[in-house]
C-alpha positions in Angstrom: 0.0 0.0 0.0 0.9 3.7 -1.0 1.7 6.1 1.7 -0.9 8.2 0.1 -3.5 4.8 0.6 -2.4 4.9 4.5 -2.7 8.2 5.0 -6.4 8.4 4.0 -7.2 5.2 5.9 -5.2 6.5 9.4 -7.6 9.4 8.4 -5.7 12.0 6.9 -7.8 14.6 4.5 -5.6 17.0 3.3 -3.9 15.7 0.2 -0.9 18.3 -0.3 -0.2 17.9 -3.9 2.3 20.0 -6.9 3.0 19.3 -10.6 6.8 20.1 -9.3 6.5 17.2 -7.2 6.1 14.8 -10.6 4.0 12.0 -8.4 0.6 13.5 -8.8 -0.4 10.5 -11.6 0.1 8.1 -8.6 -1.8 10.3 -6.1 -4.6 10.3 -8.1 -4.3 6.6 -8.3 -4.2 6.3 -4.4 -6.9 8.2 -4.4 -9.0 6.7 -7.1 -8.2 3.5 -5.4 -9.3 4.5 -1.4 -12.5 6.3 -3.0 -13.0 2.6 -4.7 -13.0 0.3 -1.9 -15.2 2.8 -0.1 -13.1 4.3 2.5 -13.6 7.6 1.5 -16.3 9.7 -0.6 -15.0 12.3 -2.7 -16.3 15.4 -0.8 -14.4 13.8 2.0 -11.2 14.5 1.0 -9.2 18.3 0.3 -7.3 18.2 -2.8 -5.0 21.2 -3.6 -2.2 21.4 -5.8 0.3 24.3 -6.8 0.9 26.6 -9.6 4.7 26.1 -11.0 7.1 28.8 -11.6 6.7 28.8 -15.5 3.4 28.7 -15.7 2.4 32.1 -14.4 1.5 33.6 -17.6 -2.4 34.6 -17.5 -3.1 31.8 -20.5 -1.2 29.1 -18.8 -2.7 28.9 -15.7 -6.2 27.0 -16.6 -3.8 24.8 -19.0 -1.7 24.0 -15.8 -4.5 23.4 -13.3 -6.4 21.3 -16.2 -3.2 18.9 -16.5 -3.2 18.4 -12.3 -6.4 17.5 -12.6 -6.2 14.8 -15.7 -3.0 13.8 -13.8 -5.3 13.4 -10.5 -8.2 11.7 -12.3 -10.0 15.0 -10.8 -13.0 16.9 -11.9 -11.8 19.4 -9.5 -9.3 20.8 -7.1 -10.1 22.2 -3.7 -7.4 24.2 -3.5 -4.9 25.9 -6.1 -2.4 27.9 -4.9 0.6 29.9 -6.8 4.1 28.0 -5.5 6.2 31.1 -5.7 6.5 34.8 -6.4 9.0 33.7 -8.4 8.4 33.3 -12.1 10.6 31.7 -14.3 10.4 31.7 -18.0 7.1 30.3 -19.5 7.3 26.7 -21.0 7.6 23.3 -20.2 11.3 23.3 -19.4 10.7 23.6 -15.6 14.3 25.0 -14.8 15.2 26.9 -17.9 18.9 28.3 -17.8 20.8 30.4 -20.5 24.2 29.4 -21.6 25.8 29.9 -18.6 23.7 28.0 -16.6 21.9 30.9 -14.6 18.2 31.2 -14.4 16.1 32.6 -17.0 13.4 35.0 -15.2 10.3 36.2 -16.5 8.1 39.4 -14.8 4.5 38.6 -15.5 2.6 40.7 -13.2 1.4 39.1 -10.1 -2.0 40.7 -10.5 -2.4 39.4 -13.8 -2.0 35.6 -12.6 -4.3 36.5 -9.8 -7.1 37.3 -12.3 -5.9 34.0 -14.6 -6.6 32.5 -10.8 -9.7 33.8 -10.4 -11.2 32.7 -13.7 -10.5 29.1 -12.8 -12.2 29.8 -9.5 -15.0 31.1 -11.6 -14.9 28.2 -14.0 -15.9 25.8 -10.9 -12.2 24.1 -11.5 -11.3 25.1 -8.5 -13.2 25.9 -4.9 -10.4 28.3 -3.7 -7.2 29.6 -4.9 -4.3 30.6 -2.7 -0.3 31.6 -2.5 2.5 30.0 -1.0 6.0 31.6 -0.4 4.1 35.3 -0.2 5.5 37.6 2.3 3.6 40.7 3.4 4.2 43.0 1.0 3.4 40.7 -2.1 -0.1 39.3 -0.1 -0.6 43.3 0.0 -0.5 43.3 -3.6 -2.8 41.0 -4.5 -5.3 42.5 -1.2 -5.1 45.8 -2.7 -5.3 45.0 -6.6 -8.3 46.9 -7.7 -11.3 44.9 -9.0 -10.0 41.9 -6.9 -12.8 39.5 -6.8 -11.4 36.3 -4.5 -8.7 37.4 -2.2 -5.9 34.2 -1.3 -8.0 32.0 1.8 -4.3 30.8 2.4 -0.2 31.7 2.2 1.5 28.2 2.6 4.9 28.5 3.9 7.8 27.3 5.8 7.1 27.0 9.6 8.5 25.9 12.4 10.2 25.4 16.0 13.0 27.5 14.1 10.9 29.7 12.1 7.7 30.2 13.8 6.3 32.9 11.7 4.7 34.9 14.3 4.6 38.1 12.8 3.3 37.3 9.1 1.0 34.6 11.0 -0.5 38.0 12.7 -0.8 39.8 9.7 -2.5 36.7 7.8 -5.0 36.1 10.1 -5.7 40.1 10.4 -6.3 39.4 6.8 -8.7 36.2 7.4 -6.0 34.4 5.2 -4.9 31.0 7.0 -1.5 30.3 7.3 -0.1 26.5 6.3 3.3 25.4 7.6 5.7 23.1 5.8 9.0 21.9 6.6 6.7 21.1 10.5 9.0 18.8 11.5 12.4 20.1 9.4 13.4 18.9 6.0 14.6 16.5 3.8 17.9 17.9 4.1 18.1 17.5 0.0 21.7 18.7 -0.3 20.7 20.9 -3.6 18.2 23.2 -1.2 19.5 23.0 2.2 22.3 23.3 4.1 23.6 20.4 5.7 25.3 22.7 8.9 21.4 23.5 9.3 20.4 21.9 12.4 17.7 18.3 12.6 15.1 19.9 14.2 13.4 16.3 15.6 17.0 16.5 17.8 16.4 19.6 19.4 17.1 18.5 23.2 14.2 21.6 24.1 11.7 19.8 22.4 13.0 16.2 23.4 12.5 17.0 26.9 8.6 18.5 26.3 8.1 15.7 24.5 9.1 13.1 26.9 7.2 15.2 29.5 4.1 14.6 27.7 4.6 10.9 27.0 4.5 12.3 23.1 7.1 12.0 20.1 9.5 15.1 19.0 7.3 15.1 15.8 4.0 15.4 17.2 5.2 18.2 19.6 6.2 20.1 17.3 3.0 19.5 15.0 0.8 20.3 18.0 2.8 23.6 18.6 1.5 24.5 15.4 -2.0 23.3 15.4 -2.5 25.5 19.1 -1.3 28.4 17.6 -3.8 28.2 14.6 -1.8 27.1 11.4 -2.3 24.0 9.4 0.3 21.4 9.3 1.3 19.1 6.6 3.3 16.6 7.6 5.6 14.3 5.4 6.2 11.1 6.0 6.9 7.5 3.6 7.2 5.8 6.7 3.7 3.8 8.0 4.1 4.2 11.4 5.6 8.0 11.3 2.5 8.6 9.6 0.5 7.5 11.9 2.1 8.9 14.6 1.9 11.8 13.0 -1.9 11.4 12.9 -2.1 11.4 16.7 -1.8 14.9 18.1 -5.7 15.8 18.3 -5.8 14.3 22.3 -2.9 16.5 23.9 -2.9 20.0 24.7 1.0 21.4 25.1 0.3 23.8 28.6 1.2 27.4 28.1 4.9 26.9 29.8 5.6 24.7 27.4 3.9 26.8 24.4 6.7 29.4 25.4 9.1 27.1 25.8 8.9 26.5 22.2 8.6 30.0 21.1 11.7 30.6 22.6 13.8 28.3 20.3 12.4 30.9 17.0 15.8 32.1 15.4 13.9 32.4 12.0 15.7 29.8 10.3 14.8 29.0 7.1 15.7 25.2 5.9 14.7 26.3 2.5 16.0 29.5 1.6 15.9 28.7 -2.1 19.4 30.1 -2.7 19.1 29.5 -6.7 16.9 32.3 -6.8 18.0 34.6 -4.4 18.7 37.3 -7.0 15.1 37.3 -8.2 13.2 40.7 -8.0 10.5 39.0 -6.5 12.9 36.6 -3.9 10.4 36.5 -0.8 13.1 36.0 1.9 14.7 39.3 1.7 11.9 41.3 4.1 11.5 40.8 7.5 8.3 39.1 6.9 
């Protein structure tokens, strides 16, 4: 069985999916096949998937959320969201480079994907449309774009023990826009993206010692930590019993001592600080927030 088939049967509804990833033919599989044998309905489940860098142009966006959902055997998506504020030249070469190897960046205007986002909204493809990697001042752009008719329900970034995001979670939920943490329990430590001095976040001798003290792995402290503080977590995990353990963290309550505890242990750290693209005019990391 898939880790995608024992996540829905432990009872996990949020399927996190991206046409980056290259795996959404088998998700949709998974899916197809848990929907099959009855375990889940349809409406049960929440779908999104992600916009890719090089398809930001206004008339690729429906063209890009229509292959997810023929890759997903979907007839549609709950959520779409747009991966990055960085755009990359348009096409199917995913990384495109010039001669030299660097980069080659594009400027669509971030409004004008918006309103490409919109229309699939619109178009019933999709039930809401999000961002992901947004800091404050790009969300402002899109809140402030005039005519804006479906503002982002979501900004889906990295979150942490080590990145805790408190004052862009504050302005997000100001905005009624819900925050969604990845990297919850570190990274893959993928040697392209991170650095490997970075430290393993499920080591942290803080959060060790809360979690022993409440009879609870490092993992699902730190997913709880996030859950109490009103962000939603996605989790990754190939492992069966991770992922179920993972699963268990709606019967605990972390007490307000240890709440700060863990706030204390913020450095903002980022695991991926996506140092390819760091010279992008539209790089997120560079403000505060």
């Amino acid at each position: 069985m898939c880790p995608i088939e024992v996540a829905i049967e432990v009872g996990y509804r949020h399927i996190d999916c991206a046409f980056i990833f290259g795996n959404e033919p088998e998700v949709g599989q998974a899916i197809k096949a848990k929907i099959a044998d009855g375990t889940v309905k349809r409406e049960d489940l929440f779908c999104s998937g992600k916009l890719w860098a090089t398809f930001h142009a206004p008339d690729m966006v429906r063209p890009a959320l229509e292959r997810s959902l023929q890759d997903l055997q979907l007839e549609y998506m709950d959520l779409f969201i747009i991966q990055s504020p960085i755009e990359l030249k348009p096409g199917e070469d995913l990384f495109p480079v010039d001669e030299n190897g660097s980069s080659i960046y594009h400027n669509t205007d971030i409004c004008d994907t918006w309103e490409a986002m919109e229309a699939c909204k619109d178009a019933g493809l999709v039930k809401s449309i999000g961002v992901s990697n947004f800091n404050r001042r790009q969300l402002e752009l899109i809140l402030n774009k005039p005519g804006l008719k479906h503002k982002p329900v979501c900004n889906q970034v990295e979150c942490h023990i080590y990145l805790n995001q408190s004052k862009l979670l504050a302005f997000c939920k100001s905005q009624d826009i819900v925050l969604v943490g990845y990297c919850v329990l570190g990274s893959s430590r993928d040697e392209k993206w991170v650095d490997q001095d970075s430290p393993v976040l499920l080591e942290d001798p803080v959060l060790i010692k809360i979690a022993e003290k409440n009879s609870r792995t490092p993992a699902q402290v730190a997913i709880r930590y996030l859950l109490q503080r009103g962000i939603v977590v996605l989790a990754k995990s190939f492992n069966p019993e991770r992922i179920k353990q993972n699963f268990q963290v709606f019967d605990f309550q972390l007490s307000d001592e240890d709440t700060k505890t863990l706030d204390e242990l913020n450095t903002n750290m980022r695991y991926m600080k996506i140092r390819l693209w760091e010279d992008h005019p539209n790089y997120p990391f560079n403000d505060e927030y």
